[in-house]
N, C-alpha and C positions, 0 to 999 in steps of 0.2 A: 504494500500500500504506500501511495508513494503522498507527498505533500497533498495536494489538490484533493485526494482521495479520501484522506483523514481528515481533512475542514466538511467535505459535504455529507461524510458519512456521520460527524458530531453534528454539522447542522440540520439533519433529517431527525437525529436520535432525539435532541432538545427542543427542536422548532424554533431554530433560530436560521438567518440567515448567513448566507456562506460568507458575506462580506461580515456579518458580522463575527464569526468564528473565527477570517482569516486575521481580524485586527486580534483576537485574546491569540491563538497561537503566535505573531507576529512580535505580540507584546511578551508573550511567553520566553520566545527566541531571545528578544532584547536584555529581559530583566535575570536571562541564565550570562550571557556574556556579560551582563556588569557584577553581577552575583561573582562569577570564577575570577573576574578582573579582580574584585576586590577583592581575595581571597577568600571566600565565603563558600560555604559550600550547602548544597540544594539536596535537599532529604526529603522523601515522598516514600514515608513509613509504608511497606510493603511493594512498593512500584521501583524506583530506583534514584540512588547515590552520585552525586556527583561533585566530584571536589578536584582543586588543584594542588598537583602532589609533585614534590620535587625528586627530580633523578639525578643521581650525583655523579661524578665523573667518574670513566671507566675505559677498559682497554677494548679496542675494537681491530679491526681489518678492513682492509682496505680490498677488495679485488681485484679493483683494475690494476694498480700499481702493486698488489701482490707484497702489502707489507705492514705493519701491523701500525696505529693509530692510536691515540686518545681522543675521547668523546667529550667534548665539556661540559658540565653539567648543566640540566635543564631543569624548566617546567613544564609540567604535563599535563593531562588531563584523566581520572580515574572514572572510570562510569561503572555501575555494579548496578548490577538486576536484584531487586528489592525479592523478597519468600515469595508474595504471592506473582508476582512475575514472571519467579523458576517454574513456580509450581505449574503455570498455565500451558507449558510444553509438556508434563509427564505424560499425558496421556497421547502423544503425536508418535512414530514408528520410525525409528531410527532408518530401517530404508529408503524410506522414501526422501531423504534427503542426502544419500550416500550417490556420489559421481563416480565412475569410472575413473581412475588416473589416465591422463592424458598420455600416450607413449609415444616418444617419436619416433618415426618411422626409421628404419636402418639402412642407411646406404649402402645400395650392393656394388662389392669391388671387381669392375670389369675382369671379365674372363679371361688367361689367359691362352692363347693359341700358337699353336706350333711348339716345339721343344722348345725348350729353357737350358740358355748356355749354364753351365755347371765350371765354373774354375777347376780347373784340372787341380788334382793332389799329386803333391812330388814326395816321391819316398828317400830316404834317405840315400838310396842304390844312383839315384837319378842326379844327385845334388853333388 
């Protein structure tokens, strides 16, 4: 469900109108960014957490350059799914949301044709 979808689906549920839902979600939006700006943090006792939590510095890697780094410490942001939030998946079937791993395909190494020169071995009788 994506934005749009959650404003008409609260504005059907309450009987309100969708402009008027999109300003409380909008205002929703604003009043979480000044909330985490000011280091405050938003608790919706069984729904979900959300605070700004600091990550301190650490060694990392680099790939491309293939050599190892330090990360400097940040700020972050923690979001946690409140009981009855967990709770609202127990009863959904872990298959149905399990994907195949994607596998890449393997390049096949041209054939080769006709004999294959072999370096001759010299024995010791020869040398």
């Amino acid at each position: 469900m994506n934005k749009q979808e959650f404003i008409k689906a609260i504005a059907q549920e309450v009987g309100m109108t969708q402009v008027q839902v999109g300003k409380v979600i909008d205002c929703f939006e604003q009043l979480t960014y000044k909330a985490i700006a000011n280091k405050d943090k938003i608790q919706w006792t069984g729904f979900i957490n959300i605070k700004p939590v600091y990550r301190s510095e650490r060694k990392g890697y680099d790939p491309i350059r293939k050599e190892a780094m330090d990360i400097a410490p940040t700020v972050g942001i923690s979001v946690k799914a409140g009981e009855k939030l967990r709770k609202s998946v127990e009863g959904l079937n872990v298959a149905d949301f399990y994907k195949e791993p994607k596998v890449k395909p393997v390049k096949e190494t041209p054939a080769v044709t006709g004999p294959v020169d072999a370096p001759e071995a010299t024995t010791e009788a020869q040398a």
